[in-house]
C-alpha positions in Angstrom: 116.6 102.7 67.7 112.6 103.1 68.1 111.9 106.2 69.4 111.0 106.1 73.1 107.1 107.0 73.0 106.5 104.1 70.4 108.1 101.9 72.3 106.7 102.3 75.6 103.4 102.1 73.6 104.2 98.9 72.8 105.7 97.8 76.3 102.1 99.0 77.9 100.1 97.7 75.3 101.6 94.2 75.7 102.9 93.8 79.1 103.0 90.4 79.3 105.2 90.2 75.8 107.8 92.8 76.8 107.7 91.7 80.7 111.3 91.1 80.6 112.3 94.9 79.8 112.9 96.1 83.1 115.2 93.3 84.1 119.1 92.8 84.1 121.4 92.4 81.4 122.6 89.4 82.4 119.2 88.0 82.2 117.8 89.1 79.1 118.9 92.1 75.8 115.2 93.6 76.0 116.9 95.4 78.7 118.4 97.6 75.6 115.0 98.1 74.4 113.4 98.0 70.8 116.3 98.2 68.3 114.9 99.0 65.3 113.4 101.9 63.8 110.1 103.2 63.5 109.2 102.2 60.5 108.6 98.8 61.7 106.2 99.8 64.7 103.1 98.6 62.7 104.5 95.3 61.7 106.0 94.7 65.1 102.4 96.1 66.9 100.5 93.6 64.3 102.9 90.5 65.7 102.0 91.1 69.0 98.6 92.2 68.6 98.1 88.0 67.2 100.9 86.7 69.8 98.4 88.0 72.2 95.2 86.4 70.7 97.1 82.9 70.7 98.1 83.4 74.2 94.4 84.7 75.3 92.8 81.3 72.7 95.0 78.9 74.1 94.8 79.5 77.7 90.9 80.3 78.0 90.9 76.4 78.7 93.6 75.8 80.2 94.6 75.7 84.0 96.9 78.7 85.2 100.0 76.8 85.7 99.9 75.6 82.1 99.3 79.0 80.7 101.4 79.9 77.4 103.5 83.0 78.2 105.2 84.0 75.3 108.3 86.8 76.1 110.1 88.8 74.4 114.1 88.3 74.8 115.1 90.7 71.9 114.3 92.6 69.3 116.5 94.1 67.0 117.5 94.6 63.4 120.0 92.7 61.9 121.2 91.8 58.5 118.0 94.1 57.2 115.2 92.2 58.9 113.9 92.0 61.7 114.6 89.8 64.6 112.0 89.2 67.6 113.4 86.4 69.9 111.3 85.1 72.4 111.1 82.1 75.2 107.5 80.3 75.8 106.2 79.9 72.1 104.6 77.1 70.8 104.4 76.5 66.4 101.9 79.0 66.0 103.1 81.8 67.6 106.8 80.8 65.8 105.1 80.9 62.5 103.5 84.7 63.1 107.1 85.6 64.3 108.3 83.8 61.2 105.8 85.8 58.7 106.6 89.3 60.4 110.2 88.6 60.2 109.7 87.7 56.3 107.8 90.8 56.0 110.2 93.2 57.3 112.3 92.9 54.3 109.6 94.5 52.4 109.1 97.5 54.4 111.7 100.2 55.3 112.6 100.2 58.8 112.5 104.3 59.2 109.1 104.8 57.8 107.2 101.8 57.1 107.1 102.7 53.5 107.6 99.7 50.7 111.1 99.2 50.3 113.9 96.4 49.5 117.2 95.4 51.4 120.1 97.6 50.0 124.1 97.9 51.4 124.7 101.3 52.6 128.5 101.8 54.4 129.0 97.9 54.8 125.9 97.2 56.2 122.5 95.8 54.8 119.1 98.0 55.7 116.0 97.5 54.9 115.2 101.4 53.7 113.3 102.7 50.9 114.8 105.6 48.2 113.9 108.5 50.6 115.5 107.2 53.7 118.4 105.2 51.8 119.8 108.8 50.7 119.6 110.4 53.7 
């Protein structure tokens, strides 16, 4: 799990992204937060940062009830990548989710460092030498 100050960095850095956090269960997981570790922060901040610039681009001409809204639904780790589900995308914004998923088996998910997908105890993680052995 991200560690708590990271992600609220991220919730207030891209409120209309992580909008859905503070609601129910039964409407949406991002109620159980950032799943993942730290060491995809960066790549996750990066994804959002140009999430946001679509939005911004695409809605400068638009009328507000046509506005894209992209949310996040979930975000977790699973099967040693990253997964970032979300509800209001369009191609664009599917392909920089697409990218930063591919990425993610590249970087270790504790501390951002280079790193390939390994099975530790039955399950696959994305963690580099240091982290793998501890």
């Amino acid at each position: 799990m991200m560690k708590k100050e990271l992600q609220n960095e991220l919730f207030k850095k891209y409120p209309v992204i992580f909008r859905q956090k503070d609601l129910p269960k039964q409407v949406t997981a991002m109620c159980y937060g950032i799943a993942c570790g730290d060491g995809w922060y960066a790549l996750i901040d990066e994804m959002c940062g140009n999430i946001k610039n679509r939005m911004e681009n695409v809605n400068r001409s638009k009328p507000e009830e046509e506005h894209l809204v992209c949310e996040a639904t979930q975000v977790k780790e699973k099967f040693g990548g990253l997964r970032f589900y979300v509800q209001g995308s369009d191609d664009f914004i599917d392909g920089i989710i697409d990218l930063a998923e591919s990425m993610s088996y590249r970087i270790c998910s504790q501390c951002g460092n280079q790193s390939t997908p390994q099975k530790k105890r039955g399950w696959i993680y994305t963690l580099c030498d240091n982290c793998r052995d501890v």
